[in-house]
C-alpha positions as MATLAB code, in Angstrom:
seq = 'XXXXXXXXXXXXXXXXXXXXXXXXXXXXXXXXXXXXXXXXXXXXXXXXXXXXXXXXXXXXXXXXXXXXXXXXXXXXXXXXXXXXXXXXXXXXXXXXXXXXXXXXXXXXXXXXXXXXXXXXXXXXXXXXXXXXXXXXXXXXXXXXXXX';
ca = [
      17.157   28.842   11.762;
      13.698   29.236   10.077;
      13.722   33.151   10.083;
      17.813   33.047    9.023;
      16.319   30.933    5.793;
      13.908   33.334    5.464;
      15.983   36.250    5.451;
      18.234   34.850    2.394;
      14.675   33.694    0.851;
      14.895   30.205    0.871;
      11.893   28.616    0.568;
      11.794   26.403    4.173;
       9.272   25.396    6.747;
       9.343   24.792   10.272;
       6.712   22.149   11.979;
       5.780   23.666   15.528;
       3.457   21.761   18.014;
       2.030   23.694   21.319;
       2.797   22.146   24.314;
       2.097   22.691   27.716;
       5.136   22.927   30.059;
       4.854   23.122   33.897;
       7.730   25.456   36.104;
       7.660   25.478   39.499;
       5.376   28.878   39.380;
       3.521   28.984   36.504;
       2.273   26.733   33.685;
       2.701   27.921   30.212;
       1.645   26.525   26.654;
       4.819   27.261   24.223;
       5.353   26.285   20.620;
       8.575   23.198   19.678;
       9.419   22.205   16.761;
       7.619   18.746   15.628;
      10.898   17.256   14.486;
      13.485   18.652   16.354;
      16.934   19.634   14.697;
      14.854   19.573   11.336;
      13.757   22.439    8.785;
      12.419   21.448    5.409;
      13.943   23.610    2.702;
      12.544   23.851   -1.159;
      15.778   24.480   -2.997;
      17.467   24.112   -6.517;
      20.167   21.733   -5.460;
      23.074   23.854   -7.258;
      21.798   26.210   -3.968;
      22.449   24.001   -1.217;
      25.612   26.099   -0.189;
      23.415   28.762    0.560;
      21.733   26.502    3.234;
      25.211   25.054    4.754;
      26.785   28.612    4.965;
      24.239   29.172    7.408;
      25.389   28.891   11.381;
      23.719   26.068   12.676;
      23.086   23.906    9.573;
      25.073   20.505    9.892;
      23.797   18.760    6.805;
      21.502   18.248    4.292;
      19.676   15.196    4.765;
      20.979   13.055    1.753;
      21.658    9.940    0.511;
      24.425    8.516   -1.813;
      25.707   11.885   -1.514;
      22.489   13.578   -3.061;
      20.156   15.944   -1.136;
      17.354   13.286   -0.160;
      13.785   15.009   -1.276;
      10.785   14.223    0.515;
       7.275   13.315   -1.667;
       5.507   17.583   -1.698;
       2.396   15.545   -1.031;
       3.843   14.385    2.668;
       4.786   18.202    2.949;
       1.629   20.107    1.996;
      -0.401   17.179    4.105;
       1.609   18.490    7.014;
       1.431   22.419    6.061;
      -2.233   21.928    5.504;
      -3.025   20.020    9.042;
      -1.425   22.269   10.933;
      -2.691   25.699    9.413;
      -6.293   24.386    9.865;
      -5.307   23.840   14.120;
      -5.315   19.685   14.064;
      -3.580   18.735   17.285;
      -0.332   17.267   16.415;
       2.407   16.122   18.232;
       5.757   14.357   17.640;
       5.425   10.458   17.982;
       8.282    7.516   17.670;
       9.034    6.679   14.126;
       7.210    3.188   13.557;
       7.275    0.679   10.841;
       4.658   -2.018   11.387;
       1.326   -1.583   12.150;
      -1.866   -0.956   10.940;
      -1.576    0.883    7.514;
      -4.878    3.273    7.090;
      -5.973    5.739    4.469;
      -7.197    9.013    5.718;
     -10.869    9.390    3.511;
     -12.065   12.839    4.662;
     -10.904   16.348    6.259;
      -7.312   17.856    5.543;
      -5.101   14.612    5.398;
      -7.397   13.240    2.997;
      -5.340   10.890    0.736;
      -2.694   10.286    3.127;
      -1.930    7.197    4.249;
      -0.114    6.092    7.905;
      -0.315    3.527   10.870;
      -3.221    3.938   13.473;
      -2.884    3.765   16.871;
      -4.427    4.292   20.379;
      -3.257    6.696   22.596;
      -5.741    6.174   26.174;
      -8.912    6.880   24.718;
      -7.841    8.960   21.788;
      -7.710    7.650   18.188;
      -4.380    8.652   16.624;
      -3.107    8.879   13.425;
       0.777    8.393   12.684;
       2.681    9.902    9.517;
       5.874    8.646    9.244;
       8.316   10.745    6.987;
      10.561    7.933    5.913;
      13.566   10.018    5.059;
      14.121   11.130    8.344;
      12.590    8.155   10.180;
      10.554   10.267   11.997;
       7.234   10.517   12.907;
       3.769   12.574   13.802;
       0.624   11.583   15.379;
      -2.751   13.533   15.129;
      -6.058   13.103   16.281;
      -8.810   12.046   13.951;
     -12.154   10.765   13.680;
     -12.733    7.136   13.128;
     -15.307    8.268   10.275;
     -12.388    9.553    8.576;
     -10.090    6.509    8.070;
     -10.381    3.427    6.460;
      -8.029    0.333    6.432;
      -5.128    0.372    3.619;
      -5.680   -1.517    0.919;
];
């Protein structure tokens, strides 16, 4: 879907995560897309037909009828964490918890819900239009409660 948006030049980006995956002869790390069944597209909304003429596009995520636009900041805090290689990987959409601001390194500014994963300190965005959400690792150096 990604390279079919690029190919008409709409502005879009596709999330991918690497993941290990284990067959019964080989073990193999492949990329998925961090929120499956989602691309985020950057368009005029007089050019949404351009998007649903597409095979394989259901709908634009919207609300009262209106293509629903997520904050660029969310975006780019994404685009920038995964360009400079911070683990990521997909995580269930929460609402309460622990809100924490993200003081250093390339979420800096962002804010999200922190949680433990074993021994690993994790860091959940939640994109609220799609109720979805990401976890990454970070150092506890690097966060500091919500206020």
């Amino acid at each position: 879907m990604a390279r079919q948006l690029g190919e008409r030049r709409i502005d879009c980006f596709l999330p991918l995560y690497k993941s290990w995956r284990r067959w019964a002869d080989r073990r193999k790390e492949i990329e998925l897309s961090l929120f499956p069944s989602y691309v985020f597209v950057h368009i005029d909304p007089k050019d949404r037909l351009r998007v649903l003429q597409l095979p394989g596009v259901v709908r634009l995520v919207s609300f009262n009828g209106s293509p629903a636009a997520l904050p660029e900041s969310e975006i780019e805090g994404l685009r920038n964490c995964l360009e400079q290689g911070v683990y990521a990987q997909p995580h269930p959409y929460l609402q309460t918890g622990r809100r924490v601001s993200v003081v250093r390194g390339p979420l800096s500014g962002a804010s999200g819900i922190l949680v433990r994963k074993k021994d690993k300190l994790r860091f959940v965005i939640s994109i609220d239009v799609l109720m979805r959400s990401v976890a990454v690792e970070l150092n506890a150096d690097d966060i500091v409660a919500a206020a």
